[in-house]
Steps between C-alpha positions, in 0.01 A plus 500: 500500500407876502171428284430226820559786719279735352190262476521413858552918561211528311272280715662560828385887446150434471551283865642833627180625449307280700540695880329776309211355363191530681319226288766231668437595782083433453592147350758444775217522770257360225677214520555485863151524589331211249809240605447590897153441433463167320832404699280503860267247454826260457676684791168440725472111401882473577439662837191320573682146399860587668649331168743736336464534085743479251578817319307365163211787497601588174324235226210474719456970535544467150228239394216734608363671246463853702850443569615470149273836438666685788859389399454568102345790584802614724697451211275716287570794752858430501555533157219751381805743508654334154730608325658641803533812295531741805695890420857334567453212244625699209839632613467097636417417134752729311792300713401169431356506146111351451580141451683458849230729658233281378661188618568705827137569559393082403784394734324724756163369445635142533674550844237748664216249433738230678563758785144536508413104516789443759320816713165280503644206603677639748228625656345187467788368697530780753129523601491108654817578698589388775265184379749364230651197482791506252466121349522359088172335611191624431432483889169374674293854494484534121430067485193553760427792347476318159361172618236627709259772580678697711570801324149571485438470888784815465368715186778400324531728266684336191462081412729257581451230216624170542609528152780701523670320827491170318610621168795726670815508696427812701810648450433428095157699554628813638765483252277447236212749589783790563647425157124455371418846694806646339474459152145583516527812649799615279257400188217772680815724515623499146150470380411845687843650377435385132115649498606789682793575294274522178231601582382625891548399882138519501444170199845338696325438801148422337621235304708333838162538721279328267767247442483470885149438517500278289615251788145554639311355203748225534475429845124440467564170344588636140850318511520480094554883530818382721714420174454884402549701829853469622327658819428146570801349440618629849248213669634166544155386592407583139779335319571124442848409582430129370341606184232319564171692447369815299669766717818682381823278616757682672758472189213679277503738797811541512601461129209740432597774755891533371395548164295769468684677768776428215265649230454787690869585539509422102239768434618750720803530342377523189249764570637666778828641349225693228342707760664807646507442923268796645502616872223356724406634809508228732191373626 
């Protein structure tokens, strides 16, 4: 029971670092701005059409490929900071022994990046208020929107595809992308934390980026490249839930995503009890 305590000590001090952090605070209103903005053009066809929309944003903000960029590179910036190794992890450290440090500092990565997914779609949520209609239906502004050119008399400014609102209970989307979202960004996180650890902040981040943009070679009709960028696995307009074509299925996607997150926990505790923890200023 202690060793529980300690872990969750251990990731609940790096969250008491968070008010201080002026980096948060630029992906906080980061955030903010690009979800207000490609929120609007929905908000303005709701208006226009006095039909209220269901609170299903989410898989559709998601689908766009400058979304997926702006996101995954949010997470980037959230964790460029790995290993968390600020001037008060040592004494931290010293208490709690490495192994429960380390699995401190994963368990952190895990829950920030689903802090940070639940923050987005809030937002996506809070910026078509008071225009939401609470319903397990998909609701007649994202069918129009999906059926017909609409969106375009509006700017949209993500796609609504048919696909996905045939192939999904909304309620199963959102839950679906988040967990999708999730893992994903927890992978950028112990990626950056196992480059950085070994090596520099400076090749941690490098190798998440390109691994980012990666989603824009994909976008651009590459889809083979889909099966190796778990970037893309967040789209449900770019996997097949039926298994039915060349595109990644959602079990590979899924399958896919929890194991190398798993590898990654593997290999940082192999490597990462090695390595002496130095200070890092934080950035």
């Amino acid at each position: 029971m202690d060793k529980i305590r300690i872990v969750f000590q251990v990731c609940l001090n790096n969250f008491r670092k968070w008010p201080t952090n002026p980096r948060l605070y630029v992906l906080g209103l980061l955030m903010i701005l690009f979800v207000k903005i490609v929120d609007d053009p929905i908000k303005a066809f709701v208006i226009a059409t006095g039909v209220p929309v269901t609170p299903y944003a989410f898989p559709f903000l998601i689908n766009g490929w400058y979304s997926v960029l702006m996101f995954m590179f949010g997470v980037v910036l959230l964790f460029c900071d790995a290993p968390f190794a600020d001037e008060h992890q040592p004494y931290t450290l010293i208490r709690s022994g490495k192994r429960l440090w380390l699995l401190g500092q994963i368990l952190y990565v895990f829950v920030a990046s689903a802090v940070y997914f639940l923050f987005i779609i809030f937002l996506s949520i809070a910026f078509l208020m008071p225009h939401v209609l609470f319903s397990a239906d998909w609701g007649k502004v994202w069918m129009t929107l999906a059926r017909t050119t609409a969106g375009g008399q509006f700017s949209l400014s993500y796609p609504v595809p048919l696909r996905i609102l045939s192939s999904y209970h909304p309620i199963n989307a959102m839950a679906l992308c988040f967990f999708l979202c999730w893992m994903v960004g927890s992978f950028l996180g112990l990626l950056m934390y196992l480059w950085n650890r070994h090596l520099n902040r400076i090749v941690g981040a490098l190798v998440a980026a390109i691994l980012v943009s990666l989603e824009i070679i994909v976008y651009f009709n590459e889809y083979w490249l889909a099966y190796y960028s778990p970037i893309s696995w967040t789209s449900l307009y770019l996997l097949d839930p039926y298994n039915i074509s060349t595109n990644p299925s959602v079990t590979y996607a899924v399958t896919g995503i929890l194991i190398i997150n798993a590898v990654l926990i593997v290999l940082l505790f192999i490597l990462d009890p090695k390595k002496d923890v130095e200070v890092l200023e934080q950035i």
